[in-house]
C-alpha positions in Angstrom: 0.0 0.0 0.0 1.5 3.2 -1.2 2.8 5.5 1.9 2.2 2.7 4.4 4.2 3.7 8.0 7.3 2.1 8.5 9.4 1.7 11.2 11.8 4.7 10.0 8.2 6.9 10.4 7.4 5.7 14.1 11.8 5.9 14.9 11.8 9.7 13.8 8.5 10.3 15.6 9.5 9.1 18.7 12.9 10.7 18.5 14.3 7.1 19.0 16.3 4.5 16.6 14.9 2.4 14.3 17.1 -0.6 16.2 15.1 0.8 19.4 11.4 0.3 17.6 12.3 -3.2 16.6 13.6 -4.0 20.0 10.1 -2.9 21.0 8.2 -4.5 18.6 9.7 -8.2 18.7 11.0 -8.4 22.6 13.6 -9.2 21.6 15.5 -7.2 24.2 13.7 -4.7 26.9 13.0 -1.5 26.5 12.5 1.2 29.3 9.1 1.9 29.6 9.3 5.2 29.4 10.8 4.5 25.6 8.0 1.9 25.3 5.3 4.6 26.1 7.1 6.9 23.5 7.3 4.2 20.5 3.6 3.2 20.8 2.2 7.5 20.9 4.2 7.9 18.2 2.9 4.8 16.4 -0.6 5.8 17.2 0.8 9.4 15.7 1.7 7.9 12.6 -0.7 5.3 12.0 1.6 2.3 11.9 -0.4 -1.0 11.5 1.5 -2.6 14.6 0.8 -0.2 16.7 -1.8 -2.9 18.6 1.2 -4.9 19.5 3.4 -2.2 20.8 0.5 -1.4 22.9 0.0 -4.9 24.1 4.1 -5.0 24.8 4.0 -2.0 26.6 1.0 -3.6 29.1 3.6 -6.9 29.6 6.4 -4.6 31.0 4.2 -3.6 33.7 4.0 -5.9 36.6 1.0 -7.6 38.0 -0.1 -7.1 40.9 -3.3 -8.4 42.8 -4.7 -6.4 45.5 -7.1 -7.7 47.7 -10.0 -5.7 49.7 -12.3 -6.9 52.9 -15.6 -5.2 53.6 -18.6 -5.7 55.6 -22.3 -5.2 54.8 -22.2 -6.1 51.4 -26.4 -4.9 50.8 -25.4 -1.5 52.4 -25.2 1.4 49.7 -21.9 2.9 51.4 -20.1 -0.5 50.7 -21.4 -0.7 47.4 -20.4 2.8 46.7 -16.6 1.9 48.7 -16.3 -1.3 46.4 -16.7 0.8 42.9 -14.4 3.2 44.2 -11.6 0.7 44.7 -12.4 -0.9 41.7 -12.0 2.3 39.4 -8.8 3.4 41.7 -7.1 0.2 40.5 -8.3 -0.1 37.3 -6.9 4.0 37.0 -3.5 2.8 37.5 -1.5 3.1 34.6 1.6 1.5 36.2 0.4 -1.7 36.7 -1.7 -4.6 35.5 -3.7 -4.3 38.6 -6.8 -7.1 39.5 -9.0 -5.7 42.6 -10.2 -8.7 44.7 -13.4 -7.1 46.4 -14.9 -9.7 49.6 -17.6 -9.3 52.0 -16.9 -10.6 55.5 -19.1 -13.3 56.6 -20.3 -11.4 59.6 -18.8 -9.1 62.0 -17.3 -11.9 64.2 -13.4 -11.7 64.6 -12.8 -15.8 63.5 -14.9 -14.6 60.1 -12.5 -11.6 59.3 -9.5 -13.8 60.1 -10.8 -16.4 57.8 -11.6 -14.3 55.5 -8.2 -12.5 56.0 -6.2 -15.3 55.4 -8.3 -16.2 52.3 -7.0 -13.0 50.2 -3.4 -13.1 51.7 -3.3 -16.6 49.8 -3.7 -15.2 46.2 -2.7 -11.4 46.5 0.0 -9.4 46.8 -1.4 -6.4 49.1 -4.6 -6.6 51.4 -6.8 -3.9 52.8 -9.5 -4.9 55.3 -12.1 -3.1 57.4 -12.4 -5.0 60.6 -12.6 -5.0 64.1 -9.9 -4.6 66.5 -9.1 -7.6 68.2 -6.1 -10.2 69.1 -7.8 -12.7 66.8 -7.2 -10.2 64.3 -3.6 -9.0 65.5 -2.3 -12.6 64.7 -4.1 -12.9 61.8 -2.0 -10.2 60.1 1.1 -11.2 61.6 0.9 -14.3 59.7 -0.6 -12.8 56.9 2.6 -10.6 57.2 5.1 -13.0 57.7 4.2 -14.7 54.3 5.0 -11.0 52.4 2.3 -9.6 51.8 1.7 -6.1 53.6 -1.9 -5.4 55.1 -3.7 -2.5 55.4 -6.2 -1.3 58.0 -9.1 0.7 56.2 -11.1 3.2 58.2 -11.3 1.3 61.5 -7.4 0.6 62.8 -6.8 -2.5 63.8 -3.3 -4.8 64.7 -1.5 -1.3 65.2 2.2 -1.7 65.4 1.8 -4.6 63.3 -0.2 -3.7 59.6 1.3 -2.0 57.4 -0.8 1.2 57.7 -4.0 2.8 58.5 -5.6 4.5 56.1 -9.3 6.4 56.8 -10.4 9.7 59.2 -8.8 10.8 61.8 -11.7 9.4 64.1 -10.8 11.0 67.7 -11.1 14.8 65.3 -14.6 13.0 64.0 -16.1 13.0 67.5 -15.0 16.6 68.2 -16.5 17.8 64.7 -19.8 15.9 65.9 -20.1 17.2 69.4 -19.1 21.1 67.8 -21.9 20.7 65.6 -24.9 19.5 68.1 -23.7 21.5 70.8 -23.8 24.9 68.5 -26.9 23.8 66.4 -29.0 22.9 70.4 -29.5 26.7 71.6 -29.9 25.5 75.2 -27.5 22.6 77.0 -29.3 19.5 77.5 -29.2 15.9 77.0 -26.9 14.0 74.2 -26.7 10.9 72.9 -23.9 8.9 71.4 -24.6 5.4 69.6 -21.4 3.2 68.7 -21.5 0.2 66.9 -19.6 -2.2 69.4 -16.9 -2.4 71.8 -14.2 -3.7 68.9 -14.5 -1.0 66.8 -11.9 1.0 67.2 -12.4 4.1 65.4 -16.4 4.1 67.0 -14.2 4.3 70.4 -12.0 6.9 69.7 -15.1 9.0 68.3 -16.6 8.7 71.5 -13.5 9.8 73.4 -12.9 13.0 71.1 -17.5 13.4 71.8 -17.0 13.4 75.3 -13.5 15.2 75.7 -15.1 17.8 73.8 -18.0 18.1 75.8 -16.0 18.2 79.2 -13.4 21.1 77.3 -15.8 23.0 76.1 -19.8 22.6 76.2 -20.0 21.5 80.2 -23.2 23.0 80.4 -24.8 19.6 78.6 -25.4 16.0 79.8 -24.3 13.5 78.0 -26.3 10.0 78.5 -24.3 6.4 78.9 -23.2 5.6 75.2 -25.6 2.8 73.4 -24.2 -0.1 71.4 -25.6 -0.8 68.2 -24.2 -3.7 66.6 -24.2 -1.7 63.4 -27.9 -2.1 62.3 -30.6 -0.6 61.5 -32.8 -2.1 63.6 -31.4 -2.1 66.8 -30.6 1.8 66.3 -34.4 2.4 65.8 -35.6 0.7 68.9 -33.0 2.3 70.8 -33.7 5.8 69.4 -37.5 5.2 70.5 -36.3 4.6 73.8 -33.9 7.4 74.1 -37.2 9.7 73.0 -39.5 8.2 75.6 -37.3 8.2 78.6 -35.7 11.2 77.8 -38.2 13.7 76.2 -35.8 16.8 76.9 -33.1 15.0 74.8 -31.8 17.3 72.3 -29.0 15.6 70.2 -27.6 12.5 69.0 -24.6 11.3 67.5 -24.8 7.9 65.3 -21.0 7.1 65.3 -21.3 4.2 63.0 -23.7 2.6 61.0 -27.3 1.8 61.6 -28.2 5.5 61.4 -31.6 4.5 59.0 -32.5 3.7 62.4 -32.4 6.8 64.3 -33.9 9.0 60.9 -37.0 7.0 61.0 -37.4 7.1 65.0 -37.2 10.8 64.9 -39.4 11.1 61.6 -42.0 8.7 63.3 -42.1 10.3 66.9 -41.8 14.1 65.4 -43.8 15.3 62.9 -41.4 18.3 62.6 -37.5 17.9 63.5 -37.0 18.5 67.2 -33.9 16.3 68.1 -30.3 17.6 66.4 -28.6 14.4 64.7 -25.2 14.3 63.3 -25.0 10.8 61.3 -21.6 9.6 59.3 -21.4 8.7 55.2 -23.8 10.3 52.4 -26.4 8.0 51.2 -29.9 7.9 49.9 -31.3 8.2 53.5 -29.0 11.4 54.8 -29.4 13.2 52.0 -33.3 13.2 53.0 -32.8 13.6 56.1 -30.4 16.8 55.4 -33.4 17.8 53.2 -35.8 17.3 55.7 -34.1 18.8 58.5 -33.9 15.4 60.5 -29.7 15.4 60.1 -28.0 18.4 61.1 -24.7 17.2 59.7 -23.1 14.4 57.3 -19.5 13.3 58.3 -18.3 11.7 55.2 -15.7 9.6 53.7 -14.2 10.8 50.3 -14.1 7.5 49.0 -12.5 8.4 46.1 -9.9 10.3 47.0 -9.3 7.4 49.6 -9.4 4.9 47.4 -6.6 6.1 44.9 -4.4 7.0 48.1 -5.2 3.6 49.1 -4.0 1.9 45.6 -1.4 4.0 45.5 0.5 2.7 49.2 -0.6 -0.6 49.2 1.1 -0.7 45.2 4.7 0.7 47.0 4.2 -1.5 49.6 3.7 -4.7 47.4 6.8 -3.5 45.4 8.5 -3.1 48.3 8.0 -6.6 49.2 6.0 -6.4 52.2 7.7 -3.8 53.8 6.7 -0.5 55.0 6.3 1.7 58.0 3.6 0.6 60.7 1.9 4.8 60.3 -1.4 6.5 59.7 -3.2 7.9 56.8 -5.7 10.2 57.4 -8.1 12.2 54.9 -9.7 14.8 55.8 -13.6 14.2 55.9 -16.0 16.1 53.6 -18.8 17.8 55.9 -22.2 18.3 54.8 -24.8 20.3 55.8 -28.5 20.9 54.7 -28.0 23.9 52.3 -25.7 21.6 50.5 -28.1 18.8 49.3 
């Protein structure tokens, strides 16, 4: 075909030899990638009829890397939302050949996370998990560990000194934001609530401690009741909210420090016709966002999952390189804050 693209085209259009696009075409010897990524543009450029197979060369020099991911309440929109997040964040990477391994724990039980633990440190080369904190857990990832493969902790810390890092809010700052907000939205001190999911959780702690410590520092004047546990659903959160309401009709805030929060909105929607109660919940969904709108949520605390999620790719892809090492440190993002003139 008459002024087909040769090699000497794509050679003088990458700035590179003609020896050098061969190389790059055949394998025959290997080419830095950055001269790989240079050959196939200026294939592309040109309209060379191997350009496919520079492309497809240029993907083999890349390593492979499969990174594995453990989550919790699978039917929950803020999971689903967290597990397309970390799938586009790998799939993003232009670095690697990168395969995102997305499981669901079981239940909420430490012997199911360390199962399930164990199960993606058998057939990936980085983990991230979102579990509770407890010495089930802490040997878990030492073994996990000890095999090469670094592990993450991913919004609630966990096996501290041990994983590789934490990554997620800076939860002790959370429970300060949340008490700020009721105690300036409530115009008079009164009674406060705080609901945590469970006694492993050890970000749902140290949101309680920064609630309280900001209460004692600087908002004395209000009461705050004995914290409720949760168990991270829906329904118990609802029947305790009811029972917060009834015995305590001069209550004037709660804080949801976990999940469940469904529960609390459609207490307070179904006891109050009109919002009487300030309620700070955590993570924009369907349900917030109506409850912003409707004035039963004072204030969303929120994950940026993206932003999370590419910072999470991004250290558990050095650490994977690195060959399981890394420094035992925190991550922290700053939370996105919502109020009801934003929704």
């Amino acid at each position: 075909m008459a002024n087909r693209p040769t090699l000497h085209d794509v050679a003088r259009a990458a700035g590179v030899s003609v020896t050098t696009v061969d190389r790059a075409l055949n394998g025959r010897m290997r080419v830095r990638e950055d001269t790989m990524r240079k050959i196939a543009d200026a294939a592309y450029r040109v309209g060379y009829h191997a350009r496919g197979l520079l492309a497809q060369n240029l993907d083999a020099s890349k390593p492979e890397l499969t990174l594995g991911f453990l989550l919790i309440k699978k039917s929950q929109e803020f999971y689903q939302n967290f597990s397309a997040e970390i799938t586009n964040a790998v799939q993003a990477r232009r670095d690697i050949r990168g395969r995102a391994v997305i499981r669901f724990a079981a239940s909420q039980s430490p012997d199911d996370f360390a199962i399930a633990l164990h199960g993606l440190g058998e057939s990936c080369d980085a983990v991230a998990a979102t579990a509770v904190n407890h010495p089930r857990l802490t040997h878990a990832v030492t073994e996990v560990q000890a095999t090469g493969v670094p592990v993450f902790a991913l919004l609630n810390d966990f096996a501290q000194g041990i994983r590789c890092n934490y990554i997620g809010l800076n939860n002790l700052k959370i429970g300060r934001i949340a008490a700020w907000m009721l105690t300036t939205r409530v115009r008079a001190p009164g009674k406060l609530a705080i609901v945590v999911g469970g006694n492993r959780w050890h970000g749902h702690d140290l949101r309680e401690v920064g609630f309280r410590s900001y209460l004692r520092e600087m908002a004395p004047d209000f009461t705050i009741l004995d914290t409720l546990v949760n168990l991270e659903t829906r329904q118990l959160t609802y029947e305790a909210t009811l029972d917060l309401l009834r015995r305590h009709p001069d209550l004037t805030g709660i804080y949801i420090a976990g999940g469940g929060m469904e529960g609390a909105i459609a207490a307070l929607r179904e006891t109050h016709l009109c919002p009487r109660v300030a309620l700070v919940v955590n993570e924009l969904t369907k349900d917030s966002r109506a409850a912003l709108a409707d004035g039963y949520a004072t204030m969303v605390i929120a994950t940026p999952l993206a932003e999370l999620c590419a910072d999470l790719v991004d250290l558990m892809v050095q650490a994977a390189g690195a060959g399981g090492g890394g420094i035992a440190g925190q991550h922290f993002l700053e939370p996105r804050i919502i109020l009801p003139e934003m929704v």
